[in-house]
C-alpha positions in Angstrom: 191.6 281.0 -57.2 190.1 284.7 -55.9 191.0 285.1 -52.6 189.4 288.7 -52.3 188.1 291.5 -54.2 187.2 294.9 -53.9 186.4 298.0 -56.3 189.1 297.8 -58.8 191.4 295.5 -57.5 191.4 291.1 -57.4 193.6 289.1 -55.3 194.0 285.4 -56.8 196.5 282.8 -55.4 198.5 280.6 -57.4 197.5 277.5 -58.0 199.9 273.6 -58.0 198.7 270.8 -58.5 197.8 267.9 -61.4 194.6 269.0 -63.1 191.8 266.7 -63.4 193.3 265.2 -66.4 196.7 264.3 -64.9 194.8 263.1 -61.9 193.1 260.7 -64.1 195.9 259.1 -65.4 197.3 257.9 -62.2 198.7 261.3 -60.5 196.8 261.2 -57.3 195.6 258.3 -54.9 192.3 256.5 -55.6 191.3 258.2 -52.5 192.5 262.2 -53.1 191.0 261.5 -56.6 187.5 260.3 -55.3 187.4 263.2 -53.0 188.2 265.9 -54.7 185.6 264.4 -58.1 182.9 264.9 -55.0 183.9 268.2 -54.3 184.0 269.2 -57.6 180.9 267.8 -58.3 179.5 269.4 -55.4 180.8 273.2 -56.9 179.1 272.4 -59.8 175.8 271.8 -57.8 176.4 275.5 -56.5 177.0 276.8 -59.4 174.2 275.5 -61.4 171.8 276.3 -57.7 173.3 279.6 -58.3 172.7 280.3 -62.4 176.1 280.8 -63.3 177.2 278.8 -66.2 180.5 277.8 -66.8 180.3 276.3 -70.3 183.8 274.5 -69.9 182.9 271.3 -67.9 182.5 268.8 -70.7 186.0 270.0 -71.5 187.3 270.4 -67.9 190.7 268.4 -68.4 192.7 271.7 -68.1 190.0 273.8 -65.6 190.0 271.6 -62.6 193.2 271.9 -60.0 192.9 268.7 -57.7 194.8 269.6 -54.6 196.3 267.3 -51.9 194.1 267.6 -48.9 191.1 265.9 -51.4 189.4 269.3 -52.7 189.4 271.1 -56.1 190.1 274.2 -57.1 188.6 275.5 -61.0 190.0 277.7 -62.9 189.4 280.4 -66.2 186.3 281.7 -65.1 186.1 284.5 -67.6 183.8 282.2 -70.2 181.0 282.3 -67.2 176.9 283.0 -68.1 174.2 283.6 -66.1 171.8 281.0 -67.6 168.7 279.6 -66.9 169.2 276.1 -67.2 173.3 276.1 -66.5 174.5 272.6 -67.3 178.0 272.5 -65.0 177.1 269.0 -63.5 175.7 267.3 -66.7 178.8 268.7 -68.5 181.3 267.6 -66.2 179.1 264.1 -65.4 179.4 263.9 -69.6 183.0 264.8 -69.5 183.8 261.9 -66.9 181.8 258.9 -68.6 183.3 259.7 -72.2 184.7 256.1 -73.0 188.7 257.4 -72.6 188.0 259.1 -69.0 185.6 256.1 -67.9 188.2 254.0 -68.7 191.1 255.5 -66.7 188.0 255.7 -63.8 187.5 252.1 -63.8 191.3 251.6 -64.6 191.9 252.9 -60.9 188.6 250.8 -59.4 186.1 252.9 -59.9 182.6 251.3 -61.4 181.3 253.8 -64.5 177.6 252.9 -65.4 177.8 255.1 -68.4 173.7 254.7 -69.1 173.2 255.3 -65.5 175.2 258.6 -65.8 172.5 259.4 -68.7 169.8 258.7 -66.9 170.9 260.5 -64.2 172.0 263.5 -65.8 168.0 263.4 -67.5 166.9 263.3 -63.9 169.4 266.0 -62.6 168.4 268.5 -65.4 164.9 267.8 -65.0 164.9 268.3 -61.0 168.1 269.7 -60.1 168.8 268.8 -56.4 171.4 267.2 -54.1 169.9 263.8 -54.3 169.7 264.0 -58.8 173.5 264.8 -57.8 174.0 262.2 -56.1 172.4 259.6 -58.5 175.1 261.2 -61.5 177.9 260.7 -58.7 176.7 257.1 -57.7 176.7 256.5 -61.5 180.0 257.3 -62.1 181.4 255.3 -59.3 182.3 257.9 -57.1 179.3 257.6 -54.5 180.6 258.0 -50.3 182.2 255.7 -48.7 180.0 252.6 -47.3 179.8 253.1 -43.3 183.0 250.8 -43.0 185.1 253.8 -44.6 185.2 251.2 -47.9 186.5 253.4 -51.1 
C-alpha cells in the first residue's frame, strides 16, 4: 500500500494477510470478513466518486488484502483508468454474487440475493451514490449490523 510519495520516489509497505479469496473460504471470522467486504466496498465508492477505474474488481480474488483490525487493503494498481463511467463497485458486487463466491458467502451465514445484487448494481450505475451502494451491499448480505450489534 503507498504510504507516501514525492517527485521521483514511492514509499509502499508490505502487505500480510489472506486475500479476499482466502478470506472467503473460511480464513477470517464472519465478522473481520463482513467488515472489511464494507470497507472495500466503500473504496470502491471512492474510487468510482473519483473516476479512477480499476478494471480488476470482477477478478479481485488476488487484489484485495483483508487485514485483521476488519479493513482492506488493494493492491496492483498499475492497470488503473480515468473513466467516465468506472465500474469498481458493479465489478466487485459481480465478482461476489458469481454462484462459487455466493456460495462460500452464504456457506459462512451470509444471505446472497443474487437478482437483488443485479438490480442493484442497475441502480448504482444509473445513480451512483452511497444509498445505490448500499442497496448492492444489502443485496449481498453484508448490510450493518441491526441496532442490537446482530451480524
Amino acid at each position: 500500500a503507498l504510504v507516501a510519495e514525492r517527485p521521483g520516489a514511492v514509499a509502499t509497505e508490505y502487505l500480510e494477510g489472506p486475500t479476499v479469496g482466502e478470506a472467503l473460504s473460511g480464513g477470517v471470522s464472519k465478522k473481520t470478513l463482513k467488515s472489511a467486504l464494507r470497507d472495500f466496498f466503500r473504496q470502491c465508492r471512492v474510487l468510482d466518486a473519483e473516476g479512477i477505474d480499476k478494471r480488476e474488481m470482477n477478478r479481485c480474488q488476488r487484489h484485495v488484502i483483508v487485514r485483521d483490525d476488519g479493513t482492506c487493503a488493494q493492491l496492483d494498481f498499475e492497470r488503473c483508468t480515468e473513466a467516465a463511467r468506472p465500474s469498481n463497485v458493479t465489478g466487485a458486487a459481480q465478482y461476489l454474487s458469481q454462484s462459487w463466491a455466493a456460495g462460500r458467502l452464504e456457506e459462512l451465514g451470509f444471505t446472497v440475493d443474487v437478482p437483488a445484487v443485479r438490480a442493484a448494481c442497475k441502480a448504482y450505475k444509473t445513480a451512483p451514490a452511497d444509498a445505490a451502494l448500499e442497496a448492492v451491499v444489502a443485496a449481498l448480505g453484508l448490510a450493518a449490523p441491526d441496532a442490537d450489534g446482530d451480524d
